[in-house]
PDB file of N, CA, C and O in Angstrom, chain B, residues numbered from 101:
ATOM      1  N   UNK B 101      -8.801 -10.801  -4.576  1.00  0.00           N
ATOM      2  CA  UNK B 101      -9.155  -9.867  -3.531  1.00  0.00           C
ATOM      3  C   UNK B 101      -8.065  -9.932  -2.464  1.00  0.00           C
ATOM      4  O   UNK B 101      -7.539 -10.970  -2.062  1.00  0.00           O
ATOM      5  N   UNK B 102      -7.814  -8.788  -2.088  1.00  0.00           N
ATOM      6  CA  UNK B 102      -6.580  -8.675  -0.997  1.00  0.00           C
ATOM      7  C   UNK B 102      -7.040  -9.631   0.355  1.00  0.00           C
ATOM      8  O   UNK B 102      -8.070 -10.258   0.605  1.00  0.00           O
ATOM      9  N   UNK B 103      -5.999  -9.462   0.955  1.00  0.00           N
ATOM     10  CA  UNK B 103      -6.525 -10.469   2.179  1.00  0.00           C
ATOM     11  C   UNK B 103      -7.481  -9.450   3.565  1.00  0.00           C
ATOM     12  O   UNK B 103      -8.350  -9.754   4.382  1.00  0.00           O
ATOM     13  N   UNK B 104      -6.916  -8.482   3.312  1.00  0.00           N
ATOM     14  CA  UNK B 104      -7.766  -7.134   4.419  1.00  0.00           C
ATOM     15  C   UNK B 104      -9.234  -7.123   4.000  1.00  0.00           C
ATOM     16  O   UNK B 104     -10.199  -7.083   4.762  1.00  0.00           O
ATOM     17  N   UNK B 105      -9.253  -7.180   2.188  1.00  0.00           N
ATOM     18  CA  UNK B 105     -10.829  -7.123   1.880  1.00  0.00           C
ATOM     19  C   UNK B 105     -11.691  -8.643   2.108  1.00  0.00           C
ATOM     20  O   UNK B 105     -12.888  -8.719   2.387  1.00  0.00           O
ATOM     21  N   UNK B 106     -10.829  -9.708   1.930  1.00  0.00           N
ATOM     22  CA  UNK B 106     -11.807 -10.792   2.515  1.00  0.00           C
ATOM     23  C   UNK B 106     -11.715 -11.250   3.803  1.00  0.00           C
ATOM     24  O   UNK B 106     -11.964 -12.422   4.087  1.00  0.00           O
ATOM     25  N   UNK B 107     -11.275 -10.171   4.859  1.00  0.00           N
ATOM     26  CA  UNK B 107     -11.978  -9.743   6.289  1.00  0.00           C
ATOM     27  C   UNK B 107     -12.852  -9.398   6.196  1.00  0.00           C
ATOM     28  O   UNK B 107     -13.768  -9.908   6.840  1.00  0.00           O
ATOM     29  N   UNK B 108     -13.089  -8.268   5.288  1.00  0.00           N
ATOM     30  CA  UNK B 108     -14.428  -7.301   5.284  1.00  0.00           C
ATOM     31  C   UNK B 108     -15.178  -8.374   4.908  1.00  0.00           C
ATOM     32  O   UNK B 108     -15.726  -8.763   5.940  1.00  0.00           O
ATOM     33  N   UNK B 109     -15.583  -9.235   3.766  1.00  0.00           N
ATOM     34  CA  UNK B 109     -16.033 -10.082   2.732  1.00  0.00           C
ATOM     35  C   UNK B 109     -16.494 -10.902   4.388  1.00  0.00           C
ATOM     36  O   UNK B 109     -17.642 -10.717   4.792  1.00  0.00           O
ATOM     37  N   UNK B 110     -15.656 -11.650   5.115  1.00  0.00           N
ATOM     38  CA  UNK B 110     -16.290 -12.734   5.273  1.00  0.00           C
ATOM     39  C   UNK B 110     -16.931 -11.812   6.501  1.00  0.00           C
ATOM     40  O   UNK B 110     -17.754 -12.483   7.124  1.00  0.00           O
ATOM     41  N   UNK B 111     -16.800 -10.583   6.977  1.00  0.00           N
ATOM     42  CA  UNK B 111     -17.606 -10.341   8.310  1.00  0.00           C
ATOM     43  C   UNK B 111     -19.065  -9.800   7.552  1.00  0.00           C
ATOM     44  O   UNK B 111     -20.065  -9.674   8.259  1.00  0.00           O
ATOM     45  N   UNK B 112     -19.110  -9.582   6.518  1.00  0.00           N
ATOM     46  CA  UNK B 112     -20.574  -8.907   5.746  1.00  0.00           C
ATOM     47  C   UNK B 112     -20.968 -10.033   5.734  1.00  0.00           C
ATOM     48  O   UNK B 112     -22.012 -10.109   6.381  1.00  0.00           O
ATOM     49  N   UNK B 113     -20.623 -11.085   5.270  1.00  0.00           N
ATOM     50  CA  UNK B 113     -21.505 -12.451   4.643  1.00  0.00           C
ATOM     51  C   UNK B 113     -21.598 -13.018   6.200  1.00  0.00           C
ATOM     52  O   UNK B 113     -22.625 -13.688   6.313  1.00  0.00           O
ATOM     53  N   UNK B 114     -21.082 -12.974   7.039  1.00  0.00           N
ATOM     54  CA  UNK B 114     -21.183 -14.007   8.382  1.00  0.00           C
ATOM     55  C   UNK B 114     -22.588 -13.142   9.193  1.00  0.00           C
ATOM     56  O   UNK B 114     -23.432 -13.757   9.845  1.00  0.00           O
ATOM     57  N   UNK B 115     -22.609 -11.630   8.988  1.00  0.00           N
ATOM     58  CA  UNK B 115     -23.488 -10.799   9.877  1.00  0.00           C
ATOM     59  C   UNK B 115     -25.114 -10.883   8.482  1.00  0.00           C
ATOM     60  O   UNK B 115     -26.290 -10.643   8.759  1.00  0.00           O
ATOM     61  N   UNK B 116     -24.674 -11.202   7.395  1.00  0.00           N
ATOM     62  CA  UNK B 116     -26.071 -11.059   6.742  1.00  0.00           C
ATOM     63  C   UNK B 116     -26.431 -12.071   5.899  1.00  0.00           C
ATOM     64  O   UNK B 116     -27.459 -11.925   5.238  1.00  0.00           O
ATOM     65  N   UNK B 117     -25.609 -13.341   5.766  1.00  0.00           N
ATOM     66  CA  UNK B 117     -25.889 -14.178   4.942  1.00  0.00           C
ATOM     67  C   UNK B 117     -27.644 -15.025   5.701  1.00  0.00           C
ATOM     68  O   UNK B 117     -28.573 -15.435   5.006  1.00  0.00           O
ATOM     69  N   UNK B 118     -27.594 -15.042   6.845  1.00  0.00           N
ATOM     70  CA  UNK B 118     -28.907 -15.825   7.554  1.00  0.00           C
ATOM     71  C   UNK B 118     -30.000 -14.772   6.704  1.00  0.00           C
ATOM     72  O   UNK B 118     -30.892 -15.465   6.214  1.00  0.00           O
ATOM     73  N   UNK B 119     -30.130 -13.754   6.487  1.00  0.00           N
ATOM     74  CA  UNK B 119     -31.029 -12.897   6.444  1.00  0.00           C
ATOM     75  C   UNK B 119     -31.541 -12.718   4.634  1.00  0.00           C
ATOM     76  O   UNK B 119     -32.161 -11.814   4.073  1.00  0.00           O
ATOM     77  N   UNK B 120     -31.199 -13.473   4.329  1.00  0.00           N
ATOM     78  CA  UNK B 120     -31.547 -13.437   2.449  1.00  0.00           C
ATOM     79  C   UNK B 120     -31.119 -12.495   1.817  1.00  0.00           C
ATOM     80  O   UNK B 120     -31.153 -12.532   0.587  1.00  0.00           O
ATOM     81  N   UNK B 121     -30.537 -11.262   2.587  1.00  0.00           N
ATOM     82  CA  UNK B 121     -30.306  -9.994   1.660  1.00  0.00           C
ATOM     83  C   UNK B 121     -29.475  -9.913   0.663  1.00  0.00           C
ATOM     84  O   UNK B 121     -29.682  -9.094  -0.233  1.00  0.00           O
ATOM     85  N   UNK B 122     -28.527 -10.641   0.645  1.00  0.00           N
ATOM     86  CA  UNK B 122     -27.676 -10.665  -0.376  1.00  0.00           C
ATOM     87  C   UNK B 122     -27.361 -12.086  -1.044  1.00  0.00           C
ATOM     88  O   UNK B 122     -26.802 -13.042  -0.506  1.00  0.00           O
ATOM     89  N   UNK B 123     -27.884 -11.983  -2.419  1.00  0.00           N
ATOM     90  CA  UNK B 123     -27.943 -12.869  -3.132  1.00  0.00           C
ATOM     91  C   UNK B 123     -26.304 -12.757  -4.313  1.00  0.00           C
ATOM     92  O   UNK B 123     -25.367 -12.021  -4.004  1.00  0.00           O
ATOM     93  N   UNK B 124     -26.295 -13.571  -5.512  1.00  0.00           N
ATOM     94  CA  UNK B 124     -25.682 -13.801  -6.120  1.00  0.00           C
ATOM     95  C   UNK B 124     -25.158 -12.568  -7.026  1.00  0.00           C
ATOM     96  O   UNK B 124     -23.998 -12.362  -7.382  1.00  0.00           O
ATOM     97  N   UNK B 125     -26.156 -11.905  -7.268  1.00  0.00           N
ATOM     98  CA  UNK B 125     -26.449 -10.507  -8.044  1.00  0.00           C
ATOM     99  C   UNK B 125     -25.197  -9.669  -7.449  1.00  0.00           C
ATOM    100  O   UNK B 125     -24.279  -9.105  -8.045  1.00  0.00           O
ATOM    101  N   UNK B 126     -25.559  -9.814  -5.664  1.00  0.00           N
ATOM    102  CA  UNK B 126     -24.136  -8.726  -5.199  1.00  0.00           C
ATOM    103  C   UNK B 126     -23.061  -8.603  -4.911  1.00  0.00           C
ATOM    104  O   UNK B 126     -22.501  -7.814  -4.149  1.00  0.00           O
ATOM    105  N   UNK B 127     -22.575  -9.715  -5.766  1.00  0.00           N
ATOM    106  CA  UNK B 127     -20.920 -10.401  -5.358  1.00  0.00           C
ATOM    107  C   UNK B 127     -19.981  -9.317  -5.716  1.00  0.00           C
ATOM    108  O   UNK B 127     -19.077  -8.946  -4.968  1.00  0.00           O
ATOM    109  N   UNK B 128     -20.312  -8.640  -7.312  1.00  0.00           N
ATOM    110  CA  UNK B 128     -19.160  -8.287  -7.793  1.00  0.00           C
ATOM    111  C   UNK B 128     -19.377  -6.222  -7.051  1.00  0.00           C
ATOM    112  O   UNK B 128     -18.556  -5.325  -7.244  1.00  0.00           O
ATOM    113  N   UNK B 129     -20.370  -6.128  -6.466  1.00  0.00           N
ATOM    114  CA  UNK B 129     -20.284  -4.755  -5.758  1.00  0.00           C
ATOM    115  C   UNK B 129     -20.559  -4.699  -4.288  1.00  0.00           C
ATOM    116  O   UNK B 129     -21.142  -3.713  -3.837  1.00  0.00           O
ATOM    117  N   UNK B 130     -20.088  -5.938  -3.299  1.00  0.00           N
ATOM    118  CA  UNK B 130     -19.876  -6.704  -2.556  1.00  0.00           C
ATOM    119  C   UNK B 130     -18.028  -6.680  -2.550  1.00  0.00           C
ATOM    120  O   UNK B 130     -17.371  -6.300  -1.582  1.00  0.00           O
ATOM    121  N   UNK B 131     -17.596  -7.044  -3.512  1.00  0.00           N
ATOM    122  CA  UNK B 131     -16.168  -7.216  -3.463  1.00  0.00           C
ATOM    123  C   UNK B 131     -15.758  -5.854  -3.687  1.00  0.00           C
ATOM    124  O   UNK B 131     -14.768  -5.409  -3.107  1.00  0.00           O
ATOM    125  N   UNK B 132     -16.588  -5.007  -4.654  1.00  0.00           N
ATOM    126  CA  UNK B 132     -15.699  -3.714  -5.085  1.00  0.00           C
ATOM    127  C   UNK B 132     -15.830  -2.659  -3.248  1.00  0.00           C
ATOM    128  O   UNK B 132     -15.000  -1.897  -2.753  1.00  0.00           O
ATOM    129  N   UNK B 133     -16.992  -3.024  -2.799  1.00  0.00           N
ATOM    130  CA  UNK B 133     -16.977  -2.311  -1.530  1.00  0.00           C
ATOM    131  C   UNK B 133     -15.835  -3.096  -0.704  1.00  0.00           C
ATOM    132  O   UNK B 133     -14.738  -2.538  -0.727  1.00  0.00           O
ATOM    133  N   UNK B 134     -15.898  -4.019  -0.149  1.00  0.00           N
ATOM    134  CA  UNK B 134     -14.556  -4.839   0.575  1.00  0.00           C
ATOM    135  C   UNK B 134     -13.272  -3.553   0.176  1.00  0.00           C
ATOM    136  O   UNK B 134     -12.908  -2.627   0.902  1.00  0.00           O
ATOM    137  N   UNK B 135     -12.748  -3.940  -1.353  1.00  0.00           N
ATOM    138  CA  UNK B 135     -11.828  -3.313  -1.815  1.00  0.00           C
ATOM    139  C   UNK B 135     -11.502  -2.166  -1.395  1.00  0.00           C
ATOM    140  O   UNK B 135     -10.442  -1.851  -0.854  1.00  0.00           O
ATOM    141  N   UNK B 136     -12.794  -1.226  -1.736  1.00  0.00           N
ATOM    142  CA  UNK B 136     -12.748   0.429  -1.208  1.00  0.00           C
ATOM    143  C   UNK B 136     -12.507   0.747   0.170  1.00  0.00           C
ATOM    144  O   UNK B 136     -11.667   1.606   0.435  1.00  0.00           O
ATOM    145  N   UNK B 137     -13.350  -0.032   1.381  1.00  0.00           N
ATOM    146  CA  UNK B 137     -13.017   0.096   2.122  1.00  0.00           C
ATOM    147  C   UNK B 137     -11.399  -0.045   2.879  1.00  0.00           C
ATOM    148  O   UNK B 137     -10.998   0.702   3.772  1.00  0.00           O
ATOM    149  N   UNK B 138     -10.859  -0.838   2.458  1.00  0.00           N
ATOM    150  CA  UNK B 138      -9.513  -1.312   2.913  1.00  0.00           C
ATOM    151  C   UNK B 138      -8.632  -0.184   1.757  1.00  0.00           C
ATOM    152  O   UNK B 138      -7.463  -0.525   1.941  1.00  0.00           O
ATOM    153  N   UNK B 139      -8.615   0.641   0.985  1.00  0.00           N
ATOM    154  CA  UNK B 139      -8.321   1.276   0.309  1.00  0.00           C
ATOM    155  C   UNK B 139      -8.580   3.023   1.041  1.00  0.00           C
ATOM    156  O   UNK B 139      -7.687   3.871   1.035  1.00  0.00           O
ATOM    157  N   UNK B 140      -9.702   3.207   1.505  1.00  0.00           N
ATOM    158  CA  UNK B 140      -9.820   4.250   2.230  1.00  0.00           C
ATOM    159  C   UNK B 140      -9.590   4.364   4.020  1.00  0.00           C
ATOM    160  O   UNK B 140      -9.545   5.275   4.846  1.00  0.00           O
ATOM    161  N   UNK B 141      -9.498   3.074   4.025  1.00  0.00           N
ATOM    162  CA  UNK B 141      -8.463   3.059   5.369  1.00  0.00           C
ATOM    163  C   UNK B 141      -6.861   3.305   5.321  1.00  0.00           C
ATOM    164  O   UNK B 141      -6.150   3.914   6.120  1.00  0.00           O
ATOM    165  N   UNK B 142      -6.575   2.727   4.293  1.00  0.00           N
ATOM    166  CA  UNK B 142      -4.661   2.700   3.875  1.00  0.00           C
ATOM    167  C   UNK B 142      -4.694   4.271   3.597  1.00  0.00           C
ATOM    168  O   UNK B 142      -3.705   4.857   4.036  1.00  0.00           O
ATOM    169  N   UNK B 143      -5.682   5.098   2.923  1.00  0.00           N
ATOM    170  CA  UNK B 143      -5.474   6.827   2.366  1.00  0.00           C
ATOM    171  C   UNK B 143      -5.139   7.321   4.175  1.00  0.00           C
ATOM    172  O   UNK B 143      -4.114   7.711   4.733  1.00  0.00           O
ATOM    173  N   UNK B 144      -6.477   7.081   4.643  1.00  0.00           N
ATOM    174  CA  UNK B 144      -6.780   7.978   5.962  1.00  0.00           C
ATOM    175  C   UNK B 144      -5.691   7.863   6.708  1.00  0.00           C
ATOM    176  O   UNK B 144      -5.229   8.889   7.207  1.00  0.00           O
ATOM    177  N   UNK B 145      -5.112   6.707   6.919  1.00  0.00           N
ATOM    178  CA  UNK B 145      -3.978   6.499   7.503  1.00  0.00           C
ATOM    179  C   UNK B 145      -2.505   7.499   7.186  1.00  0.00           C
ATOM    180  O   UNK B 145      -1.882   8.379   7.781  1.00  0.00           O
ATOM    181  N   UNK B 146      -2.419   6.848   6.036  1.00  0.00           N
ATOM    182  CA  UNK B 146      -1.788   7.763   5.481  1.00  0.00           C
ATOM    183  C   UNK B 146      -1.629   9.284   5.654  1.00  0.00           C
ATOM    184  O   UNK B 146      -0.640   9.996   5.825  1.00  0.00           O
ATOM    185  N   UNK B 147      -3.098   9.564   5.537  1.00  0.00           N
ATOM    186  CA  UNK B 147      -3.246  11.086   5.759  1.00  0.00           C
ATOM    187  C   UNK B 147      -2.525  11.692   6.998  1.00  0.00           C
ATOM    188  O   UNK B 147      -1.703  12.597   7.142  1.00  0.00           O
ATOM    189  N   UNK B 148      -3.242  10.722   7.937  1.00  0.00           N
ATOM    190  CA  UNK B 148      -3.071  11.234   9.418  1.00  0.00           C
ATOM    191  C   UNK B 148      -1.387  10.639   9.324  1.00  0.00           C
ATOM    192  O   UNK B 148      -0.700  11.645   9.503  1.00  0.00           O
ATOM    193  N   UNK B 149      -0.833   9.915   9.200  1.00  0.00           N
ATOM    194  CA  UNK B 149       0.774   9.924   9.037  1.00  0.00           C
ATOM    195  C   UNK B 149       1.229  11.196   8.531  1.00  0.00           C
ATOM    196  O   UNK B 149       1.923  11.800   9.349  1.00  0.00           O
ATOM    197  N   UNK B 150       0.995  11.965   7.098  1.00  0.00           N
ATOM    198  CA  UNK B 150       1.522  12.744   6.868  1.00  0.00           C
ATOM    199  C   UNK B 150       1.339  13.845   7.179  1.00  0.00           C
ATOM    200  O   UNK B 150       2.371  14.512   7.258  1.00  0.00           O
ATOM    201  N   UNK B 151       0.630  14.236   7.350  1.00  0.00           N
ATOM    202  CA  UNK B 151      -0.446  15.696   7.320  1.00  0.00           C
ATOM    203  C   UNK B 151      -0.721  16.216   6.057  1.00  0.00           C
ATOM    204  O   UNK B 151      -0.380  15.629   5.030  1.00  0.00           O
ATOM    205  N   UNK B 152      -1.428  17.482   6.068  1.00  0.00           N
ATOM    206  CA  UNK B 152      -2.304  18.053   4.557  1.00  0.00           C
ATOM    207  C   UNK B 152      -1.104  18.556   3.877  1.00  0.00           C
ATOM    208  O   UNK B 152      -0.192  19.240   4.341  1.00  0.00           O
ATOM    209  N   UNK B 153      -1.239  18.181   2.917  1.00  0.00           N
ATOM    210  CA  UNK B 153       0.101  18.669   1.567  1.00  0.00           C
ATOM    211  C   UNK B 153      -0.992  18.679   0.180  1.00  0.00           C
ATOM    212  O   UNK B 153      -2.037  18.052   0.005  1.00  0.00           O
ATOM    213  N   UNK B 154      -0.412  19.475  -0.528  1.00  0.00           N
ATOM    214  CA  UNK B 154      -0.655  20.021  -1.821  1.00  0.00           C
ATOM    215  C   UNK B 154       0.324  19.991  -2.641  1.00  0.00           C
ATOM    216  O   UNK B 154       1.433  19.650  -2.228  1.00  0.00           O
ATOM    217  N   UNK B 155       0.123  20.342  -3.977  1.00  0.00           N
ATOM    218  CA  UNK B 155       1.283  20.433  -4.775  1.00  0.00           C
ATOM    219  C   UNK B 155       1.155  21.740  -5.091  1.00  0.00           C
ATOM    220  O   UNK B 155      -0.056  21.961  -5.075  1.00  0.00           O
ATOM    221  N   UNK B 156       2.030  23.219  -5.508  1.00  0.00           N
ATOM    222  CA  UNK B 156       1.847  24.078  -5.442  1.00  0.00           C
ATOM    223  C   UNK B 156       1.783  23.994  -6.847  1.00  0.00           C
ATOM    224  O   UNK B 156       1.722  22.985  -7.549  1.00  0.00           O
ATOM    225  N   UNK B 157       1.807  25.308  -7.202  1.00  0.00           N
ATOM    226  CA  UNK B 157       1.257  25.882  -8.817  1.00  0.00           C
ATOM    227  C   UNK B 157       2.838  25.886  -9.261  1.00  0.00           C
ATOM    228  O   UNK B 157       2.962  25.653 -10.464  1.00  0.00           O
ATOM    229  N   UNK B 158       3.839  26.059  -8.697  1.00  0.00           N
ATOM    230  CA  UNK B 158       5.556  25.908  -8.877  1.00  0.00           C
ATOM    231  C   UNK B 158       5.848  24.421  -8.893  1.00  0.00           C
ATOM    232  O   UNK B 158       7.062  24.246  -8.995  1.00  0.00           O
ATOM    233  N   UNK B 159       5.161  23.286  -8.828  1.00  0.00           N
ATOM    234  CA  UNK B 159       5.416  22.044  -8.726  1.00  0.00           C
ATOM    235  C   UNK B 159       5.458  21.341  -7.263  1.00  0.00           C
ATOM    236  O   UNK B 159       5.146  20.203  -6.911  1.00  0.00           O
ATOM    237  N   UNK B 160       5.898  22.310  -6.643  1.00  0.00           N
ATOM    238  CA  UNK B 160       6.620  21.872  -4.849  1.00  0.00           C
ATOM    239  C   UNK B 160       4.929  21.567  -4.430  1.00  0.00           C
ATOM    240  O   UNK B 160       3.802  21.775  -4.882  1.00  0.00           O
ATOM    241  N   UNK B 161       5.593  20.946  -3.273  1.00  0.00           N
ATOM    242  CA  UNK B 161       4.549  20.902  -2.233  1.00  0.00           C
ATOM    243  C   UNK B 161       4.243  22.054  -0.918  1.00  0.00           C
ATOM    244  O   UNK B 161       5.074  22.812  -0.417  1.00  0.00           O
ATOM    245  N   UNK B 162       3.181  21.949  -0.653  1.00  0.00           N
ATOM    246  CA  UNK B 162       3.060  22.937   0.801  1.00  0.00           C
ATOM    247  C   UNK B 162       2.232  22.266   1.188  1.00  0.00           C
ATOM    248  O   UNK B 162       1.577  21.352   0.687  1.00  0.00           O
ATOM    249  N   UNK B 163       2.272  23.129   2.915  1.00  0.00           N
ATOM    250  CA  UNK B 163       1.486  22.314   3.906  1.00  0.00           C
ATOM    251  C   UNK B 163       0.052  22.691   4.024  1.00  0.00           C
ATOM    252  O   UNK B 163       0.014  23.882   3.716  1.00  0.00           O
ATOM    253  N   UNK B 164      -0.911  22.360   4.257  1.00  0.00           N
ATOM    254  CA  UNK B 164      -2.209  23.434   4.532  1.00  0.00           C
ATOM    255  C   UNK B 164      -2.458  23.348   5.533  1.00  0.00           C
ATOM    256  O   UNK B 164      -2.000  22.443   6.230  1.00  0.00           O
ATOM    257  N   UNK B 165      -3.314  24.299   6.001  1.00  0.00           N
ATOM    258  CA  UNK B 165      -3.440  24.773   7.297  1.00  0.00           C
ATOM    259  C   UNK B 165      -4.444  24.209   7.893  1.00  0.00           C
ATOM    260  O   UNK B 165      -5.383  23.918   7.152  1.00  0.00           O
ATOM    261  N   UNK B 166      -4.562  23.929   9.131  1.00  0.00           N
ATOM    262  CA  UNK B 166      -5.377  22.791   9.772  1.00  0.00           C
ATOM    263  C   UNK B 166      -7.016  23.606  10.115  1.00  0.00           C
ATOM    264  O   UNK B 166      -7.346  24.567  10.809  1.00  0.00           O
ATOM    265  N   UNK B 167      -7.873  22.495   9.089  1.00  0.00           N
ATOM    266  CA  UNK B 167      -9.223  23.329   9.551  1.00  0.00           C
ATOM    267  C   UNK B 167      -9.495  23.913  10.853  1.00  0.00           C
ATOM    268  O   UNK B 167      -9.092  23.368  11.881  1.00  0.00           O
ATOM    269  N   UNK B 168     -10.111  24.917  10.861  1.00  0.00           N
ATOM    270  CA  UNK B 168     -10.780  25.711  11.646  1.00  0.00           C
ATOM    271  C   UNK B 168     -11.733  24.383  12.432  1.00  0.00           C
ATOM    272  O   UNK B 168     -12.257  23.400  11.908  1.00  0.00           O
ATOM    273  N   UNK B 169     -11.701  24.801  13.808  1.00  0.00           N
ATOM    274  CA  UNK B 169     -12.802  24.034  14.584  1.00  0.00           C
ATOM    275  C   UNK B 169     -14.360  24.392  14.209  1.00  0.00           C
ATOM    276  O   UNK B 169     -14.900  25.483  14.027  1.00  0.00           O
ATOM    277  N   UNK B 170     -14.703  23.497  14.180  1.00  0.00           N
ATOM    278  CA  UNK B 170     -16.268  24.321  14.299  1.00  0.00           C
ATOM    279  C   UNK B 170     -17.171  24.237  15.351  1.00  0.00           C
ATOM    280  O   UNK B 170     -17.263  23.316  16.162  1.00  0.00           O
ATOM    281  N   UNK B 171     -18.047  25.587  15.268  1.00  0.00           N
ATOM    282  CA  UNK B 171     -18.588  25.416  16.642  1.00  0.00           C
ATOM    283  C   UNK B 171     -19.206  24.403  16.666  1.00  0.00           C
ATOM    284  O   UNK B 171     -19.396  23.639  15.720  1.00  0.00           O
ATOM    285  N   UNK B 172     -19.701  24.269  18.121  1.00  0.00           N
ATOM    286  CA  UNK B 172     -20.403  22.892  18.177  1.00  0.00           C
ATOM    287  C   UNK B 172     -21.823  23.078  18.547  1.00  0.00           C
ATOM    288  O   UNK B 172     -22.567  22.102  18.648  1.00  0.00           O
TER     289      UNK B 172
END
């Protein structure tokens, strides 16, 4: 497990281990969440580094156009 996901790992087990909820059963989808999370932080990041790109139907890339606000 990366070292970003056993941040996640040890702050889940430090905030819920007193509380019985998670037993032995949820290690291995316990770790796959750790993983994802630190995985969809590195995308988002990313994202917001690059901005919206596509690959066009010609191979190239283009930019897309920044959602519409919505009302509120």
């Amino acid at each position: 497990m990366s070292a970003p996901a056993q941040s996640i790992w040890k702050r889940i087990i430090r905030d819920y281990s007193h509380t019985g909820v998670l037993t032995s059963v949820d290690t291995d989808a316990l770790r796959v969440y750790c993983e994802a999370v630190v995985r969809y932080e590195h995308a988002a990041a990313m994202l917001e580094q690059s901005g919206r790109s596509s690959v066009a139907l010609d191979g190239g890339t283009r930019e897309e156009p920044a959602p519409p606000d919505r009302p509120r």
